[in-house]
PDB file with one MODEL, atoms N, CA, C and O in Angstrom:
MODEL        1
ATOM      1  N   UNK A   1     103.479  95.487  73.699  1.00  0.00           N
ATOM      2  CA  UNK A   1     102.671  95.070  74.840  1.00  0.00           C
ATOM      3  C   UNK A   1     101.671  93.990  74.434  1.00  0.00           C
ATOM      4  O   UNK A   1     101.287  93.413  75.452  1.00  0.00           O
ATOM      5  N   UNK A   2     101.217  93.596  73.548  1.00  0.00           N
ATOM      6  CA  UNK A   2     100.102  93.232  72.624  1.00  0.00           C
ATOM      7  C   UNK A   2     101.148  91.674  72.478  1.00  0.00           C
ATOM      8  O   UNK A   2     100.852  90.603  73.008  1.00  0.00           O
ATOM      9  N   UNK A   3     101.833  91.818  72.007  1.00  0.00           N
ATOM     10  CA  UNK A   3     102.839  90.325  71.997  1.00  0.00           C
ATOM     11  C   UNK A   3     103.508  89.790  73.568  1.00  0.00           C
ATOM     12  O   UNK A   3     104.424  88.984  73.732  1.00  0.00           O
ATOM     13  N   UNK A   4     103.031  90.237  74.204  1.00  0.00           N
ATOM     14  CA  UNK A   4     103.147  89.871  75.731  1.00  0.00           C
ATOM     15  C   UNK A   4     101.940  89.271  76.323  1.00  0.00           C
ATOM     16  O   UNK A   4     101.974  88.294  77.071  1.00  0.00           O
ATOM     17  N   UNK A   5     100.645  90.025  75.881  1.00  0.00           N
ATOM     18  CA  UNK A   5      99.830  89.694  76.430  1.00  0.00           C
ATOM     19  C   UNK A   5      99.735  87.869  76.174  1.00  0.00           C
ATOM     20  O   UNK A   5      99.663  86.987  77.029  1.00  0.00           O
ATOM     21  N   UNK A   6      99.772  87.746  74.561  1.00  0.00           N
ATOM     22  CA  UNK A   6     100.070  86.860  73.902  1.00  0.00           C
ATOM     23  C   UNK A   6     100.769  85.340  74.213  1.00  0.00           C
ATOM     24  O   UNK A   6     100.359  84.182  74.281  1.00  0.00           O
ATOM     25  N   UNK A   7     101.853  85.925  74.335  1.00  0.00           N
ATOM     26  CA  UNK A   7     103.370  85.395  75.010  1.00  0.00           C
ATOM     27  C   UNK A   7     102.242  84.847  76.497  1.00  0.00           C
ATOM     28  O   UNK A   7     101.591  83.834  76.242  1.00  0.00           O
ATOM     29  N   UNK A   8     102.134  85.143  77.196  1.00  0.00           N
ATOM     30  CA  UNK A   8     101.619  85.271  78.608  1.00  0.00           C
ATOM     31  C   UNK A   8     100.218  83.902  78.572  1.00  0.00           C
ATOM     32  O   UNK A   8     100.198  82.921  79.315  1.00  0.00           O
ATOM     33  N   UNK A   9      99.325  84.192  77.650  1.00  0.00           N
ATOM     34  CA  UNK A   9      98.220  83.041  77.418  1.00  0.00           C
ATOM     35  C   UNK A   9      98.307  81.625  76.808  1.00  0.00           C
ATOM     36  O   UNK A   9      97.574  80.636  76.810  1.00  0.00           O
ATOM     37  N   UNK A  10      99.525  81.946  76.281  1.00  0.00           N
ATOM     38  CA  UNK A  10     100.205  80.744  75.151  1.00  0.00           C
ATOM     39  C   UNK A  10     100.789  79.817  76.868  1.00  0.00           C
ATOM     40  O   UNK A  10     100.474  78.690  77.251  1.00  0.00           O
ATOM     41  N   UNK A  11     101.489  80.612  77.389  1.00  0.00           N
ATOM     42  CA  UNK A  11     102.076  80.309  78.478  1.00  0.00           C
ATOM     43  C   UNK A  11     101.051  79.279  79.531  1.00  0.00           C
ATOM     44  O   UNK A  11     100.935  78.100  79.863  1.00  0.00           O
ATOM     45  N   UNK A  12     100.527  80.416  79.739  1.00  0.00           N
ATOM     46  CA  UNK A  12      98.857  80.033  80.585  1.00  0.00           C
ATOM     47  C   UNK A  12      98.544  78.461  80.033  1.00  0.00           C
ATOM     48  O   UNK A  12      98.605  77.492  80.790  1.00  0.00           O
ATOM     49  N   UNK A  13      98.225  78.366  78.707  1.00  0.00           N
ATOM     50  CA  UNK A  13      97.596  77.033  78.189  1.00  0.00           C
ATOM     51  C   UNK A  13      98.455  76.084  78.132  1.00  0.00           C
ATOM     52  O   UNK A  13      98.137  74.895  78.138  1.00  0.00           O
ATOM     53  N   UNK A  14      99.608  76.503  78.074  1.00  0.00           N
ATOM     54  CA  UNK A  14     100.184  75.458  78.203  1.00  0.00           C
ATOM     55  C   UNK A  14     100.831  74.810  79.533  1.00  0.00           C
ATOM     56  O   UNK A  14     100.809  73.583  79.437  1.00  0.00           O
ATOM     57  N   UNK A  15     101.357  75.220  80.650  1.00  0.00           N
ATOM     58  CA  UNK A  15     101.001  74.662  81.558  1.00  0.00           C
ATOM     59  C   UNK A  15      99.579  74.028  82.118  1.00  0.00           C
ATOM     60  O   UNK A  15      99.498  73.065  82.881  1.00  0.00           O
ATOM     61  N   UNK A  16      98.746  74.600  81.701  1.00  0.00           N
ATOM     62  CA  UNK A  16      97.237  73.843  81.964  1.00  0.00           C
ATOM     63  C   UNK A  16      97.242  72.721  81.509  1.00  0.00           C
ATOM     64  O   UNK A  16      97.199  71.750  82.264  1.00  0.00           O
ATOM     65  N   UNK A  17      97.311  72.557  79.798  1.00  0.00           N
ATOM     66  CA  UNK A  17      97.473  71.024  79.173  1.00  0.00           C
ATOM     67  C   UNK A  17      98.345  70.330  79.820  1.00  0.00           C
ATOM     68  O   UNK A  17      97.952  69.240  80.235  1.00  0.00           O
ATOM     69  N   UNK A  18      99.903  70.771  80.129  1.00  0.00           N
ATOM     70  CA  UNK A  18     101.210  70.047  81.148  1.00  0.00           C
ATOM     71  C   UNK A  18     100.103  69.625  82.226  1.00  0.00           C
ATOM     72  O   UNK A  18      99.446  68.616  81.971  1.00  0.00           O
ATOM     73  N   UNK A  19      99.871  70.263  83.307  1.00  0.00           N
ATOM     74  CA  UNK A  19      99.306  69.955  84.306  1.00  0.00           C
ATOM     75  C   UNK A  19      98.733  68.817  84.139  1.00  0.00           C
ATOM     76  O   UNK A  19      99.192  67.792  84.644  1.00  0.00           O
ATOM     77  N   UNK A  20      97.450  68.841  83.271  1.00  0.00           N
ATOM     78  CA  UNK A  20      96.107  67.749  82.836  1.00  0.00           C
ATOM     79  C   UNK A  20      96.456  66.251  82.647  1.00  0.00           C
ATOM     80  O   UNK A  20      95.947  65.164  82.919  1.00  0.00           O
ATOM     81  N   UNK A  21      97.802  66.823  81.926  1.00  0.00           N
ATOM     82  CA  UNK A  21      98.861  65.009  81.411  1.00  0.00           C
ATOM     83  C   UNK A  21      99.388  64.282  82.806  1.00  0.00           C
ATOM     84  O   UNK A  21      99.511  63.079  83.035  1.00  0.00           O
ATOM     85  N   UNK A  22      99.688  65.561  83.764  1.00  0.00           N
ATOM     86  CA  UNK A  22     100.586  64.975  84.676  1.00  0.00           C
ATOM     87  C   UNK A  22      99.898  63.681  85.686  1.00  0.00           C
ATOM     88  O   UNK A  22     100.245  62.577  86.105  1.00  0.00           O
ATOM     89  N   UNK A  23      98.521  64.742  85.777  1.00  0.00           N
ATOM     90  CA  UNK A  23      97.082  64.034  86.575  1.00  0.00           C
ATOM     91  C   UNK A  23      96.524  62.934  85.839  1.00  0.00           C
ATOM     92  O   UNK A  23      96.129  61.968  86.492  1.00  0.00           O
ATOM     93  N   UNK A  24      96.439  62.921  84.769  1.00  0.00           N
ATOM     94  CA  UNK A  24      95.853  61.919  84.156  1.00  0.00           C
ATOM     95  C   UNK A  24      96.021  60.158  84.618  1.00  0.00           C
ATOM     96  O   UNK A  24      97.112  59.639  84.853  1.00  0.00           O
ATOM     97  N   UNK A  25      94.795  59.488  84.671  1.00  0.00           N
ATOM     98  CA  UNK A  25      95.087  58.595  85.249  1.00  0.00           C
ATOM     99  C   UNK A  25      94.398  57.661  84.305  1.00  0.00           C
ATOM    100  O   UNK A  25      93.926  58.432  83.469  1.00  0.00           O
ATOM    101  N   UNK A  26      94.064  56.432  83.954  1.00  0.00           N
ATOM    102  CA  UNK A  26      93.939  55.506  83.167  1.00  0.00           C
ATOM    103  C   UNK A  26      92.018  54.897  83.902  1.00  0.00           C
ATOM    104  O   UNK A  26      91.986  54.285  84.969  1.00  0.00           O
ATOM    105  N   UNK A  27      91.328  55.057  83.503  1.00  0.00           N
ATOM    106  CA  UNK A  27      90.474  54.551  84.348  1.00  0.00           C
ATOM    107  C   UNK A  27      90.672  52.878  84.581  1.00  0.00           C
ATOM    108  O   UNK A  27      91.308  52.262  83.725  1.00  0.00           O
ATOM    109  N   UNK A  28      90.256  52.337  85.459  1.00  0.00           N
ATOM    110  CA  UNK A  28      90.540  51.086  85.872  1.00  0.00           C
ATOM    111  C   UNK A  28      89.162  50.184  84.794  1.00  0.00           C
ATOM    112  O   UNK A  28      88.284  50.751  84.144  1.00  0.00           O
ATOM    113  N   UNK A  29      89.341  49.018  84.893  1.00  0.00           N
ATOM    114  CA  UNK A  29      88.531  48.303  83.929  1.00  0.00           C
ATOM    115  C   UNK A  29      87.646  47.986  85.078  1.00  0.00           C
ATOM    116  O   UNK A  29      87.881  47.950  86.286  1.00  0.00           O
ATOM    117  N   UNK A  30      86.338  47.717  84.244  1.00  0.00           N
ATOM    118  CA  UNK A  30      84.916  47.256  85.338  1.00  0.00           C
ATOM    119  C   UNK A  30      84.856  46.236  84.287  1.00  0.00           C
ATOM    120  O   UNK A  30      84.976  46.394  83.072  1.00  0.00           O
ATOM    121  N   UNK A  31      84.577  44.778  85.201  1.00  0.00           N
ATOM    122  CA  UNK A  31      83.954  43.447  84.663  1.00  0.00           C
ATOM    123  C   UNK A  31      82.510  43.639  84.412  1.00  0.00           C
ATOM    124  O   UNK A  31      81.764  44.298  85.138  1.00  0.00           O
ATOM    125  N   UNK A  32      82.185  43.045  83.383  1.00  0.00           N
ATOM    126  CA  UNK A  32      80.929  42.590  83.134  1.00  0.00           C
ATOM    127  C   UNK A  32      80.151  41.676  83.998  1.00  0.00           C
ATOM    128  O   UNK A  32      80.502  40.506  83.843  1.00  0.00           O
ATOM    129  N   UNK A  33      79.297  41.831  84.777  1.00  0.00           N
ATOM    130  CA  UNK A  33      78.338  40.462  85.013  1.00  0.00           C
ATOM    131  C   UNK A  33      77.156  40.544  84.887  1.00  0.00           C
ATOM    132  O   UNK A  33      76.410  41.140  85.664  1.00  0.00           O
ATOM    133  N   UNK A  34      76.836  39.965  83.909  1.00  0.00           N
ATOM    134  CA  UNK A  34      75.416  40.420  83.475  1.00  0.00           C
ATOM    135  C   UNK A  34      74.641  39.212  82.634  1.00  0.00           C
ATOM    136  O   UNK A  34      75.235  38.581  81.760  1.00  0.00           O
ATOM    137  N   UNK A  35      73.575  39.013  82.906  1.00  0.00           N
ATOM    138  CA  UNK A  35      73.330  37.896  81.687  1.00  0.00           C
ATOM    139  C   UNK A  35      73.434  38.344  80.286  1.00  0.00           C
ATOM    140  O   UNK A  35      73.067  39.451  79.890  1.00  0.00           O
ATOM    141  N   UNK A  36      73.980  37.377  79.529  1.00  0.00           N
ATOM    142  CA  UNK A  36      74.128  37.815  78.221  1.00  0.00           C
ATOM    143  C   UNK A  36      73.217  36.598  77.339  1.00  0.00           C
ATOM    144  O   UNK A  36      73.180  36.943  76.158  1.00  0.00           O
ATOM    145  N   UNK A  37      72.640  35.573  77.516  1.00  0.00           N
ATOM    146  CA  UNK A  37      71.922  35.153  77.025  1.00  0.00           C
ATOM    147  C   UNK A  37      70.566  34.582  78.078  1.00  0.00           C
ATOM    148  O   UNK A  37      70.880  34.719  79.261  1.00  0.00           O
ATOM    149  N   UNK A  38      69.453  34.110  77.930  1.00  0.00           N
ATOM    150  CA  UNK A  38      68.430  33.755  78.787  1.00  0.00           C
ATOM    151  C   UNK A  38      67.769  32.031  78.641  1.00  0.00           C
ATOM    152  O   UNK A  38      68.042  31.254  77.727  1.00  0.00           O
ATOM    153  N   UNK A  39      67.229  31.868  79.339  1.00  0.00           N
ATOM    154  CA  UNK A  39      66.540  30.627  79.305  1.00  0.00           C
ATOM    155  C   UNK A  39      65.415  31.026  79.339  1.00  0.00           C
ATOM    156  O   UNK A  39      64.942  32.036  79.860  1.00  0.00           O
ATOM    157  N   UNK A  40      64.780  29.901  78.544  1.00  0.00           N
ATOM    158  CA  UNK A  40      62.476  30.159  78.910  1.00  0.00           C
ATOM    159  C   UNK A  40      62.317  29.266  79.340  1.00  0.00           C
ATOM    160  O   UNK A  40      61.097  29.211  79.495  1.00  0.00           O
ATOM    161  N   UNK A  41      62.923  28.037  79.846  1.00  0.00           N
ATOM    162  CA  UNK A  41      62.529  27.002  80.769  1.00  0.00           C
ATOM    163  C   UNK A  41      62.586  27.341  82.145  1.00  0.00           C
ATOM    164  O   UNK A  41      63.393  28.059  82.736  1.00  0.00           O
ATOM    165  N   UNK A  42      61.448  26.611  82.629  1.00  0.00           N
ATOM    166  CA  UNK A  42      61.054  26.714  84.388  1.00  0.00           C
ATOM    167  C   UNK A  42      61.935  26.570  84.774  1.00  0.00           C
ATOM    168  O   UNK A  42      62.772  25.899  84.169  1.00  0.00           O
ATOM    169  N   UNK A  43      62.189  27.138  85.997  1.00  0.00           N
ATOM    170  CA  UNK A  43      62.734  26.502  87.019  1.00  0.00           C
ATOM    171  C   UNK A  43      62.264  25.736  87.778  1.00  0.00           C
ATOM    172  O   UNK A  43      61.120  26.008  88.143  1.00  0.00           O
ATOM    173  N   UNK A  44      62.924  24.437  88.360  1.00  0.00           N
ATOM    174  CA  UNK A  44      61.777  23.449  88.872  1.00  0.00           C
ATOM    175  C   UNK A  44      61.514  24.060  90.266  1.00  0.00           C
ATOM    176  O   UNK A  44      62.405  24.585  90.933  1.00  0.00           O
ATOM    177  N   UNK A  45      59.830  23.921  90.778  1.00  0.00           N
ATOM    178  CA  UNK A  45      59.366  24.109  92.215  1.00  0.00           C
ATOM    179  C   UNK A  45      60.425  23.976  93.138  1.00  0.00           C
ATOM    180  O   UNK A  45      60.591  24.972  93.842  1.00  0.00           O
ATOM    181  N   UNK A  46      61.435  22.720  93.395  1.00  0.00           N
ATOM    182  CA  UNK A  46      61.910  22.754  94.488  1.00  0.00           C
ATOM    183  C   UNK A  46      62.986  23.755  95.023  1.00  0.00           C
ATOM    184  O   UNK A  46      63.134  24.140  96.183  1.00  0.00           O
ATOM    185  N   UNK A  47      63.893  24.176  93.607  1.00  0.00           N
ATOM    186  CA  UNK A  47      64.623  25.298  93.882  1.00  0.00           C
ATOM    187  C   UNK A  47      64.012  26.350  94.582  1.00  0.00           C
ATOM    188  O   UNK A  47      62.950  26.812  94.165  1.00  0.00           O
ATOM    189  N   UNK A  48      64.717  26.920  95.909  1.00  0.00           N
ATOM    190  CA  UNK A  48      64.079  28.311  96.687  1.00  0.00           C
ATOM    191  C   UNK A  48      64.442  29.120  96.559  1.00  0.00           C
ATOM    192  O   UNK A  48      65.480  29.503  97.100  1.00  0.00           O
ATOM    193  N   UNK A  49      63.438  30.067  95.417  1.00  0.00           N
ATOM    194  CA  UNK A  49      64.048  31.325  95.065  1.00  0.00           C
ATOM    195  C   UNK A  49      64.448  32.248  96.019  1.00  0.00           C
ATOM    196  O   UNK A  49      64.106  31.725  97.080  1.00  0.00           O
ATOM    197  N   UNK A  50      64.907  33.183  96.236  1.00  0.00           N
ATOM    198  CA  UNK A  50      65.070  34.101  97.209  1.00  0.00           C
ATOM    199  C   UNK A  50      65.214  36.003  97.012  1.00  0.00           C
ATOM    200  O   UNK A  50      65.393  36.971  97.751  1.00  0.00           O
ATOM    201  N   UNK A  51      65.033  35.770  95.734  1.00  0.00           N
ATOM    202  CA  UNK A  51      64.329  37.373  95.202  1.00  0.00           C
ATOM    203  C   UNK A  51      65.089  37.728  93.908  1.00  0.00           C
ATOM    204  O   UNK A  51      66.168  37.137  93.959  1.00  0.00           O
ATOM    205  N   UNK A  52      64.980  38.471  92.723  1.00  0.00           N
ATOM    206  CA  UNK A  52      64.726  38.871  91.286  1.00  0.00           C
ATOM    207  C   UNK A  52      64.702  39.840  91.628  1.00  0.00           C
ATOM    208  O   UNK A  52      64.460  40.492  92.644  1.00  0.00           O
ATOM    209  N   UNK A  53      65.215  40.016  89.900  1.00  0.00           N
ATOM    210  CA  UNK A  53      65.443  41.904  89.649  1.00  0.00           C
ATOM    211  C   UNK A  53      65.353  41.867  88.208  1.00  0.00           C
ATOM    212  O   UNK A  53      65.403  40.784  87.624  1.00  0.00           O
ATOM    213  N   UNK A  54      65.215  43.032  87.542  1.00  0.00           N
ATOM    214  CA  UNK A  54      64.788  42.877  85.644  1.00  0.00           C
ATOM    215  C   UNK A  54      66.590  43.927  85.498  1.00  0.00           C
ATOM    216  O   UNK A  54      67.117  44.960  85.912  1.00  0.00           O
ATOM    217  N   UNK A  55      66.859  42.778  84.653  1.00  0.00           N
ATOM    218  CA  UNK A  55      67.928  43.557  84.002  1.00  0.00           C
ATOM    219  C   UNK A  55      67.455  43.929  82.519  1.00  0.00           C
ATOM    220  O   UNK A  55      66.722  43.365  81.706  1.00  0.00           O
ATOM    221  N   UNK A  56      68.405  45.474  82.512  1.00  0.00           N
ATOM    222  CA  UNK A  56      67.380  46.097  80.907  1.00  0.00           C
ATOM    223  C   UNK A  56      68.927  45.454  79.821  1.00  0.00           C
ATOM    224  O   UNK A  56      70.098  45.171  80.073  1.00  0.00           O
ATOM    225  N   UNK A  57      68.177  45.463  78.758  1.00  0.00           N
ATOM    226  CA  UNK A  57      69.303  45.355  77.835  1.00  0.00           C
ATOM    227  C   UNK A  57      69.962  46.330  77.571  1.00  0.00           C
ATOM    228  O   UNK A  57      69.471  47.370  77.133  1.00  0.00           O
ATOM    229  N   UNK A  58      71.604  46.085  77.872  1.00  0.00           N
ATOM    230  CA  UNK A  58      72.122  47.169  77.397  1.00  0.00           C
ATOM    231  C   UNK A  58      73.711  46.401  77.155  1.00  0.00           C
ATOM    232  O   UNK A  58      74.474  45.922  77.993  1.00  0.00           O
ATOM    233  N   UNK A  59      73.817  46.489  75.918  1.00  0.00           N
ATOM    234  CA  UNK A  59      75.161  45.643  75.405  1.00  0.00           C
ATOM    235  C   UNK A  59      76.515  45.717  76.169  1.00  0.00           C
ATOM    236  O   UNK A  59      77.120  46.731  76.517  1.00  0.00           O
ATOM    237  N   UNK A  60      76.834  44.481  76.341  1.00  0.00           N
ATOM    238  CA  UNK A  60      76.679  42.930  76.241  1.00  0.00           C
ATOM    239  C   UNK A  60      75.721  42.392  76.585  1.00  0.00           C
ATOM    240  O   UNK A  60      75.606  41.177  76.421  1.00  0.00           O
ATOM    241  N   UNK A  61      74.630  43.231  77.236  1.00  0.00           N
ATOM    242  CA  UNK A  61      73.649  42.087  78.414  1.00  0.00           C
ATOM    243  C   UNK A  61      72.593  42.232  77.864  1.00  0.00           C
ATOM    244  O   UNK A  61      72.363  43.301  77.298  1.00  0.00           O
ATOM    245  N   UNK A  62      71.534  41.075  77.875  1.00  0.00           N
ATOM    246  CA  UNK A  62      70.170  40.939  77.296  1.00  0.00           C
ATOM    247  C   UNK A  62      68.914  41.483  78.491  1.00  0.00           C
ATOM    248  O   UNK A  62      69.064  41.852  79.656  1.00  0.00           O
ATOM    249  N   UNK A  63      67.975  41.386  77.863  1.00  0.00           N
ATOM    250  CA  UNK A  63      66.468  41.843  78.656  1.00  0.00           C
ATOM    251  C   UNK A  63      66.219  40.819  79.583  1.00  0.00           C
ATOM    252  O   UNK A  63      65.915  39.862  78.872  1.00  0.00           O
ATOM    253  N   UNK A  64      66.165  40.421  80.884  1.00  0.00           N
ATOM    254  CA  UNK A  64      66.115  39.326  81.899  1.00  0.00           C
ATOM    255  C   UNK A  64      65.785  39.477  82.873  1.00  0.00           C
ATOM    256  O   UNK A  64      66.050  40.498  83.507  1.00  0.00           O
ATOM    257  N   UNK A  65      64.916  38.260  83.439  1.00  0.00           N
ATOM    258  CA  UNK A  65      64.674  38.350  85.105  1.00  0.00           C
ATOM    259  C   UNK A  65      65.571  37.799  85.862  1.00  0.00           C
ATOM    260  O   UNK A  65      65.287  36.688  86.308  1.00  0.00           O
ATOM    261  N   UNK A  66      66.114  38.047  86.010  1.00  0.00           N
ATOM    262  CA  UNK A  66      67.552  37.299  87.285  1.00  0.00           C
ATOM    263  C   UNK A  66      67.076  36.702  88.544  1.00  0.00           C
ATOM    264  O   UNK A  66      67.004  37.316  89.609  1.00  0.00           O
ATOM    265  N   UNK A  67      66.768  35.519  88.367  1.00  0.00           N
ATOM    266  CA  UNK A  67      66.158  35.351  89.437  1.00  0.00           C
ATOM    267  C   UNK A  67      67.504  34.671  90.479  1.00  0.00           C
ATOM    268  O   UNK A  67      68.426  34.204  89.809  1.00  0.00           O
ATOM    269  N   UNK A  68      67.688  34.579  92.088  1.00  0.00           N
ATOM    270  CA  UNK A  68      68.422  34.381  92.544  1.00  0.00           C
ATOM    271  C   UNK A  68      68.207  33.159  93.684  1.00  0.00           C
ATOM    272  O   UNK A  68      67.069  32.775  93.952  1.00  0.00           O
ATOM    273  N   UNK A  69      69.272  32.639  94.265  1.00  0.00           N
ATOM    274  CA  UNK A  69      69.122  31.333  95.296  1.00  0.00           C
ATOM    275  C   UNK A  69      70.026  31.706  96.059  1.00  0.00           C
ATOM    276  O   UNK A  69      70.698  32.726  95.906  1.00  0.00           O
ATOM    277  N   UNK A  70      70.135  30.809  97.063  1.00  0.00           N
ATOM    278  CA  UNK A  70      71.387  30.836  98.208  1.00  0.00           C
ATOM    279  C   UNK A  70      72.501  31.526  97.615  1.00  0.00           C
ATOM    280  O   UNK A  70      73.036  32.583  97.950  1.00  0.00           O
ATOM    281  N   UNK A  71      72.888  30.303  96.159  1.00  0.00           N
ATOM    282  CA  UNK A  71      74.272  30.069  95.537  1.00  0.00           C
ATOM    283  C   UNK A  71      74.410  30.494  94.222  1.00  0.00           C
ATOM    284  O   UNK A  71      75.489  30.695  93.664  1.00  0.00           O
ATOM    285  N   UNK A  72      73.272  30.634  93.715  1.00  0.00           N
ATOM    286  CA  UNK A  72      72.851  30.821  92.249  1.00  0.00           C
ATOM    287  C   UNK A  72      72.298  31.427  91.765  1.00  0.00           C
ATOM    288  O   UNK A  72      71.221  31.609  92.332  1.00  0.00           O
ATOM    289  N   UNK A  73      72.446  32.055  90.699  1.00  0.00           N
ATOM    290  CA  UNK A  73      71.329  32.810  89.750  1.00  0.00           C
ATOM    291  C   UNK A  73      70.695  32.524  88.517  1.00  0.00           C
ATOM    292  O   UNK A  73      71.534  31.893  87.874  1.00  0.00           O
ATOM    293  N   UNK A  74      69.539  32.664  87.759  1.00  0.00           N
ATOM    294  CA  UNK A  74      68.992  31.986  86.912  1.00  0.00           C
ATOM    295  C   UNK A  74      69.148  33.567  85.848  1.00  0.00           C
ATOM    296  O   UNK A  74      68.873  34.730  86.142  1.00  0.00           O
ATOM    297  N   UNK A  75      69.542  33.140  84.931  1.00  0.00           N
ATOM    298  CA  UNK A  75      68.577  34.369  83.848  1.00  0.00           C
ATOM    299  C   UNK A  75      67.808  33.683  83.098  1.00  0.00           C
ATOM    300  O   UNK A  75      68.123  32.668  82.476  1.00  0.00           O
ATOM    301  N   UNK A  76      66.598  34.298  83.133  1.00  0.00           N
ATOM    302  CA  UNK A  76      65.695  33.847  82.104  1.00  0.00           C
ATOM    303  C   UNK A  76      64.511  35.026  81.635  1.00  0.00           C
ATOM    304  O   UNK A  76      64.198  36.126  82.090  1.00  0.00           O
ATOM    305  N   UNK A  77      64.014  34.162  80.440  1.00  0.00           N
ATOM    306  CA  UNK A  77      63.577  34.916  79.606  1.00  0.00           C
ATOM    307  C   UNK A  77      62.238  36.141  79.860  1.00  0.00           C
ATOM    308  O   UNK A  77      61.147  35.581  79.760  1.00  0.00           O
ATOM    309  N   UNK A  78      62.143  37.338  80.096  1.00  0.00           N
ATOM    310  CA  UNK A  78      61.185  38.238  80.936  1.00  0.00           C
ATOM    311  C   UNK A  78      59.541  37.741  80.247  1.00  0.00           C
ATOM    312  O   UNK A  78      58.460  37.853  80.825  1.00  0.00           O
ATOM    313  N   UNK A  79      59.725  37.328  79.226  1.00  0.00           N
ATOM    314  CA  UNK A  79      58.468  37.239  77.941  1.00  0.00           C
ATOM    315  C   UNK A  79      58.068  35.422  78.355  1.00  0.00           C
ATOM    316  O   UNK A  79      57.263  34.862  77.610  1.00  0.00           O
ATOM    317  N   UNK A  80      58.549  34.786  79.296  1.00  0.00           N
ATOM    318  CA  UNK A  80      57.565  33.150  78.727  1.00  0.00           C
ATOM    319  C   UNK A  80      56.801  33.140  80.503  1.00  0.00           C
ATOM    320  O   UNK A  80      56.934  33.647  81.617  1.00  0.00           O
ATOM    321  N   UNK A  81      55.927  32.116  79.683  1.00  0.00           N
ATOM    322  CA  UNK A  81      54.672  32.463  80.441  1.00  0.00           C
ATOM    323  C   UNK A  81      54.730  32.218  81.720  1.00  0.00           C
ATOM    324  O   UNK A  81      53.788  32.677  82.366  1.00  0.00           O
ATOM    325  N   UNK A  82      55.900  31.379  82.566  1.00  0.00           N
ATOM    326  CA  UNK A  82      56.066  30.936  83.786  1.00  0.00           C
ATOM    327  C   UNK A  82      56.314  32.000  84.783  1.00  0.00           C
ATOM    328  O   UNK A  82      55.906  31.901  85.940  1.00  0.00           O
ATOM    329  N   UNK A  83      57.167  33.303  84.220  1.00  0.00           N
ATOM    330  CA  UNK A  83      57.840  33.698  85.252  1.00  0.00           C
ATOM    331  C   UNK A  83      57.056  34.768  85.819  1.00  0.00           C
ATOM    332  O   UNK A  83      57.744  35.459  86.571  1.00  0.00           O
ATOM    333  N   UNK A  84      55.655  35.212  85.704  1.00  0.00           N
ATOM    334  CA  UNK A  84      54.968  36.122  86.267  1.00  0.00           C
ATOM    335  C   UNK A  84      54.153  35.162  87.868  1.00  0.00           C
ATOM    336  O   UNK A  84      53.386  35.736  88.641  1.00  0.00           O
ATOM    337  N   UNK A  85      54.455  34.104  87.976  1.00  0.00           N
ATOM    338  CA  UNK A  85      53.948  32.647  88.829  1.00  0.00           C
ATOM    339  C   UNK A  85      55.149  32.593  89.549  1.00  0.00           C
ATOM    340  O   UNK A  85      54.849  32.783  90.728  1.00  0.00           O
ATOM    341  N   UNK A  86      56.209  32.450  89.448  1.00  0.00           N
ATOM    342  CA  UNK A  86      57.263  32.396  90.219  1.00  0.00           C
ATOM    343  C   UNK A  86      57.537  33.823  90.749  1.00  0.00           C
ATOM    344  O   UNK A  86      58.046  33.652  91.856  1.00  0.00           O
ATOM    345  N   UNK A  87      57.449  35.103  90.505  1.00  0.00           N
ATOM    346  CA  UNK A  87      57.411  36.337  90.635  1.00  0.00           C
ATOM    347  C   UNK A  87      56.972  36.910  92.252  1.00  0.00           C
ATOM    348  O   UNK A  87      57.370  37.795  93.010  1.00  0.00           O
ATOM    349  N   UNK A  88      55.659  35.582  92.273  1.00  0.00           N
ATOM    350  CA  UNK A  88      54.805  35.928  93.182  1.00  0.00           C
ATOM    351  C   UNK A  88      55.548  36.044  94.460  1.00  0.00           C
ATOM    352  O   UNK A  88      56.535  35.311  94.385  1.00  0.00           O
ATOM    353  N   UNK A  89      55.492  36.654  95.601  1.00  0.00           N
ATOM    354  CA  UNK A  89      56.325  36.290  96.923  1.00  0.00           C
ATOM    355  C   UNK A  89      57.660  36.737  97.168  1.00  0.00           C
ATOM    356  O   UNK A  89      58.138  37.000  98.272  1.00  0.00           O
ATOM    357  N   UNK A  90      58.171  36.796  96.166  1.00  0.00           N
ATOM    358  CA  UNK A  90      59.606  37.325  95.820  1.00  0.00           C
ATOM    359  C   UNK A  90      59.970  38.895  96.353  1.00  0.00           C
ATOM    360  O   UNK A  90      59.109  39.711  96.025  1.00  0.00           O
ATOM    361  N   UNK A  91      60.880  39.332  96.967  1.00  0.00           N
ATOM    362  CA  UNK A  91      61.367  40.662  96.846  1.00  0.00           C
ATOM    363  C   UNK A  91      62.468  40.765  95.801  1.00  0.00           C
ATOM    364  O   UNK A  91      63.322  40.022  95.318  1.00  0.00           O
ATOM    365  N   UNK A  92      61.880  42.578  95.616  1.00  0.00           N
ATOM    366  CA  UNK A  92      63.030  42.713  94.172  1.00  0.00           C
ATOM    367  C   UNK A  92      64.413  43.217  94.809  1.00  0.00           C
ATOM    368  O   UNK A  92      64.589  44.091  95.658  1.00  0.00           O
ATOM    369  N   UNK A  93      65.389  42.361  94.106  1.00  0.00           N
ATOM    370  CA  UNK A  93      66.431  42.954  94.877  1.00  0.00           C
ATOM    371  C   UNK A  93      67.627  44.240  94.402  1.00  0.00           C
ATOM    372  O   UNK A  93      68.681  43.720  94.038  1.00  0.00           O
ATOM    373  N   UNK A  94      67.640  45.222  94.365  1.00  0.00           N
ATOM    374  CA  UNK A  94      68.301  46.458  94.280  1.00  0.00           C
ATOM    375  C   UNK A  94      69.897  45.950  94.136  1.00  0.00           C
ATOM    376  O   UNK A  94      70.579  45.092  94.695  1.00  0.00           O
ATOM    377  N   UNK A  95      70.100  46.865  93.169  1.00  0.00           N
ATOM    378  CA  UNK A  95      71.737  46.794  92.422  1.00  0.00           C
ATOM    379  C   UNK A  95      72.429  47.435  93.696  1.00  0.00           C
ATOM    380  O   UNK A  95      73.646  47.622  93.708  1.00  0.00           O
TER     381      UNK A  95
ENDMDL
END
């Protein structure tokens, strides 16, 4: 009886693992977009920003203010002295 019970759980696990393989699915790939390097130069006045967000570093991507336009986005550097002046007025914009 004792080699049945046996027989019976061996059984059990292994359809479970079968099962797990059958379902298994490949996760799909996610692109990167992220800044991976920054600028510390201004952006000139006339460009109209239209709202920023702080991306944290987390590899591939560096520490940055993303700042954004109609068409475009800037990364630049969170640390030079301009971008707490451009900051001003701005909404932050949510991932």
């Amino acid at each position: 009886m004792h080699l049945c019970w046996k027989l019976a759980l061996m059984m059990m696990v292994l359809v479970c693992v079968t099962e797990q393989q059958v379902n298994y699915r490949r996760p799909t790939r996610v692109g990167v977009t992220c800044c991976k390097e920054v600028s510390r130069g201004r952006i000139p006045p006339e460009v109209k920003l239209i709202g920023y967000r702080h991306q944290n570093a987390l590899s591939p991507c560096v520490d940055a203010i993303v700042f954004y336009t109609e068409k475009d986005k800037y990364c630049s550097d969170p640390t030079a002295r301009w971008i707490q002046f451009r900051l001003k007025g701005l909404k932050e914009i949510e991932d």
